[in-house]
Residue, then its C-alpha position, 0 to 999 in steps of 0.5 A: x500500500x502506498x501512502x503519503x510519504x511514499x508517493x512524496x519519496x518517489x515523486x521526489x517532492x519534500x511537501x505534498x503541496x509540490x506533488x502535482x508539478x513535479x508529477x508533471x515534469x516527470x511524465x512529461x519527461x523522459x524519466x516517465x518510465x522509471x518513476x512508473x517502475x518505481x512504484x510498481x515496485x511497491x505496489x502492483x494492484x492497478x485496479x483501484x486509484x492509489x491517489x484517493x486518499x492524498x489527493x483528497x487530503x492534500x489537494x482537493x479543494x472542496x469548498x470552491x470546485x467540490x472536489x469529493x471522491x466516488x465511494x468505493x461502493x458506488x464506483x462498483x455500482x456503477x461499473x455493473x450497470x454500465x457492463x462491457x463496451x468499447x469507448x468509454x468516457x469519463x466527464x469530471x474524471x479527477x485523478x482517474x478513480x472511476x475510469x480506473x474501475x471502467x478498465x478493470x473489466x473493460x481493458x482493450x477499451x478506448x477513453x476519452x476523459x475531461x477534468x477541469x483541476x490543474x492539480x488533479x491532471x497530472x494524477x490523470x495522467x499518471x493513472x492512465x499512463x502507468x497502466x497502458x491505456x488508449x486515451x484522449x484527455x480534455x484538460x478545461x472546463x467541460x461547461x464553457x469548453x475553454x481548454x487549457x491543454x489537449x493530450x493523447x495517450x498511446x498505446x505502447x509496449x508497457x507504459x502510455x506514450x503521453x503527447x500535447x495535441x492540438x486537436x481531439x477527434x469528434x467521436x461518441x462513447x458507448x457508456x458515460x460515467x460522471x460524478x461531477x461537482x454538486x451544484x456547482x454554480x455556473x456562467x451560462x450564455x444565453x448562446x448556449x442554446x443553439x449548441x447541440x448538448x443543450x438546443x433540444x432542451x429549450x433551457x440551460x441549467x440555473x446559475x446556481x445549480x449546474x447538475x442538468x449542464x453536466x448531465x447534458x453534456x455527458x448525455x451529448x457525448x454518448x453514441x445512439x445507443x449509448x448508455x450513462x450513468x451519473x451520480x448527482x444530488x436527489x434534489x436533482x429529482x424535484x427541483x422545478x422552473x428549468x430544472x423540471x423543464x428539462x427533466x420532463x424532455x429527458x422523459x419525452x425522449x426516454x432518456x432514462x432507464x429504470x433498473x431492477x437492480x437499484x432503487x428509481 
């Protein structure tokens, strides 16, 4: 098991607070390999994410952007419902918890990811890079779709070849995972409205309560018979005025599926 004061040791950092760039630097190096092999090493189990716990004690930021991890047994939920497929994408990915679990049981799947945190992505990165993954990153803002950086991970013979890119292919996903920032509060544009994720809803989401503009995103990155699976608040269920509005349209186009296997 790898703690706090190992991952400093072996990223080579003295404060956790200097993790995050270093990491950087490191994967954007060519030492990628040997810090990989480093903690291998230590740990060899890479079905669950070893950056949980210190991300959230070290790095989150809780109160502005709502950084909380998925528990262990909604992430496994999750993963069943949504069952095998071949593109799989993870909206609000964070350092990777979710995505990780998709690949546990999806591993010859392609991934597409988006996160916002400057301090989260190169966890990310590390997280799907060390296991060998084919992926597509979108570090910005989902919402707005301002991007600060673009990456492609490749497929290599142990380890993901990591690049900046300077454009992402236009493709759809066969499941969607999302646990995005509760009510979280937004900018939306009036503009908005002619975008493809949001048109056929007529409305946006409130200022103060982001959760349908998450969902919608998300909703617009599946295939036609794709499939999602998005934890939000239960006030997501009720709440009325624009809420309500594109709540009864996600019903018109029977959008959401009723499973025996949970409570609806």
């Amino acid at each position: 098991m790898i703690d706090i004061q190992k991952i400093n040791e072996l990223i080579g950092v003295d404060e956790s607070f200097k993790a995050s760039d270093r990491l950087y630097k490191l994967l954007m190096s060519d030492g990628k390999d040997e810090l990989f092999k480093s903690f291998l090493a230590i740990e060899s189990d890479l079905t669950y994410d070893w950056f949980t716990d210190y991300y959230q004690e070290e790095h989150s930021d809780r109160k502005k952007n709502k950084q909380d991890f998925t528990p262990d047994g909604v992430v496994e939920l999750v993963n069943q419902l949504l069952g095998s497929s071949k593109v799989i994408a993870d909206i609000c990915a964070g350092t990777g918890g979710l995505t990780i679990k998709r690949w546990s049981t999806n591993r010859d799947s392609s991934f597409y990811c988006e996160e916002f945190s400057d301090r989260a992505m190169p966890f990310l990165l590390f997280n799907l890079a060390i296991r060998n993954i084919n992926a597509y990153i979108f570090h910005g803002d989902s919402l707005s779709r301002k991007v600060k950086h673009l990456y492609k991970l490749s497929k290599q013979e142990q380890f993901s070849k990591i690049e900046l890119v300077d454009e992402l292919p236009e493709s759809k996903a066969d499941t969607v995972v999302m646990n995005p920032p509760y009510s979280f509060t937004w900018q939306p544009d009036s503009k908005m409205l002619e975008q493809e994720r949001f048109k056929q809803f007529e409305v946006l989401a409130p200022k103060s309560k982001a959760d349908y503009a998450f969902l919608l995103e998300g909703y617009n990155r599946l295939s036609d018979d794709g499939t999602m699976a998005i934890i939000l608040p239960h006030g997501v269920l009720f709440r009325g005025q624009a809420e309500g509005k594109i709540r009864e349209r996600l019903i018109e186009l029977q959008c959401i599926r009723c499973s025996n296997r949970i409570t609806c």
